[in-house]
Backbone bond lengths (Angstrom), bond angles and torsions (degrees), N, CA, C in turn:
res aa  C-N    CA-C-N  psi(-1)  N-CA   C-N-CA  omega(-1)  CA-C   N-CA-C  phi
1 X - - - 1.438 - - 1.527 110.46 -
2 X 1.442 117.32 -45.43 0.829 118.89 161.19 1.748 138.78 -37.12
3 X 1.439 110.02 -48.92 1.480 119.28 179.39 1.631 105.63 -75.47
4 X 1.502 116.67 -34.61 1.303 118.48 173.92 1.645 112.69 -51.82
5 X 1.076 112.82 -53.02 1.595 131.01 -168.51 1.273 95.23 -67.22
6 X 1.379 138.88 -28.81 1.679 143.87 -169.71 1.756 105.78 -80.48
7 X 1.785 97.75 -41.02 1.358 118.29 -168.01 1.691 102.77 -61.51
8 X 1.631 94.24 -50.21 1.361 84.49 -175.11 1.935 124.47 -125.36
9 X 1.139 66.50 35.96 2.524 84.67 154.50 1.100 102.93 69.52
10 X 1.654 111.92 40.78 1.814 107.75 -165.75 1.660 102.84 -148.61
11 X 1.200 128.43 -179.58 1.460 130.58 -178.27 1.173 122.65 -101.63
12 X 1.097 127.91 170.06 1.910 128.96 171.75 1.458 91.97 -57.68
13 X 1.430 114.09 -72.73 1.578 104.28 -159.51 1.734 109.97 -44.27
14 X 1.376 116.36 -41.69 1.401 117.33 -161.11 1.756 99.82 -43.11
15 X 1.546 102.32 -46.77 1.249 122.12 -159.41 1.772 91.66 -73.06
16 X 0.999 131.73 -45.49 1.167 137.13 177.70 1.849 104.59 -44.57
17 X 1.316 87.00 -58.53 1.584 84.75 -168.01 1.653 104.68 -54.31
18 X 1.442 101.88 -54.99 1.217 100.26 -166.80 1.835 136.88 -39.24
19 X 1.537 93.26 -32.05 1.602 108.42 156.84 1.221 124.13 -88.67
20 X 1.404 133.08 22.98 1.405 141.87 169.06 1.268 98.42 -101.82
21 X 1.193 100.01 -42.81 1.769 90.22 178.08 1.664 121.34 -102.71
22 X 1.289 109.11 19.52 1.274 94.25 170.71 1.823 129.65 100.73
23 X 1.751 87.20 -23.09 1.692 110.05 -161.47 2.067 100.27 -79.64
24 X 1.615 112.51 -15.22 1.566 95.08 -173.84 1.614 74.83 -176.93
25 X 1.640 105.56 123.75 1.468 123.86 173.38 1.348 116.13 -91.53
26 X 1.316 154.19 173.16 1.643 152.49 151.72 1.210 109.96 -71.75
27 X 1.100 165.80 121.46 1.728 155.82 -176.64 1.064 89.98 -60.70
28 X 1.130 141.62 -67.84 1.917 124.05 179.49 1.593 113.64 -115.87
29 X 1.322 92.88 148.70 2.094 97.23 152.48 1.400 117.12 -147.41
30 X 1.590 104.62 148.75 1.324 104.86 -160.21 1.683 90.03 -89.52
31 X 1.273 88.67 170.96 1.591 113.82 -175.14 2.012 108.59 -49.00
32 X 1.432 108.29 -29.78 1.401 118.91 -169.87 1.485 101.48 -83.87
33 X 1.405 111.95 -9.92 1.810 113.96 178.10 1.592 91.18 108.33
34 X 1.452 145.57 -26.99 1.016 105.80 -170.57 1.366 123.06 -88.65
35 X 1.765 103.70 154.35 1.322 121.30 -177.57 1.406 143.85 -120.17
36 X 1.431 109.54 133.13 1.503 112.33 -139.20 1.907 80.75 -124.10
37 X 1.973 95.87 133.27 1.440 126.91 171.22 1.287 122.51 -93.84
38 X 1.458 134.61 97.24 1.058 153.01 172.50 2.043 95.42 -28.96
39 X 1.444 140.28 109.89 1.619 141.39 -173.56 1.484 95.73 -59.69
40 X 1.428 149.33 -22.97 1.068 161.92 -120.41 1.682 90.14 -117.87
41 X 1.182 102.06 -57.94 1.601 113.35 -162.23 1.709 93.60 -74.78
42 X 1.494 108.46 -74.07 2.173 117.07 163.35 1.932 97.41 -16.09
43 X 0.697 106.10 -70.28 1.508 113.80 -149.83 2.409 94.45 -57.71
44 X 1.719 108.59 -62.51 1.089 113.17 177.24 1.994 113.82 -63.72
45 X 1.400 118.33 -18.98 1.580 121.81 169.54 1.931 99.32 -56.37
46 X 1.859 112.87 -61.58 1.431 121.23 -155.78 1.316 80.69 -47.06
């Protein structure tokens, strides 16, 4: 989440929010919460 949020000029929470509401999902998360960004999706968000 971290490198995503670096990738694209923004914060954890931003990114946080953004899947609370619906506006940008993680392509996967593991059972422990962590969450992994499809570069495809990062790259078409910038």
């Amino acid at each position: 989440m971290g490198e995503a949020a670096e990738l694209l000029g923004t914060t954890r929470e931003t990114l946080r929010r953004w899947e609370e509401t619906g506006e940008w999902l993680p392509a996967r998360q593991t059972k422990g919460g962590t969450r992994y960004y499809a570069t495809g999706d990062l790259m078409g968000l910038k």
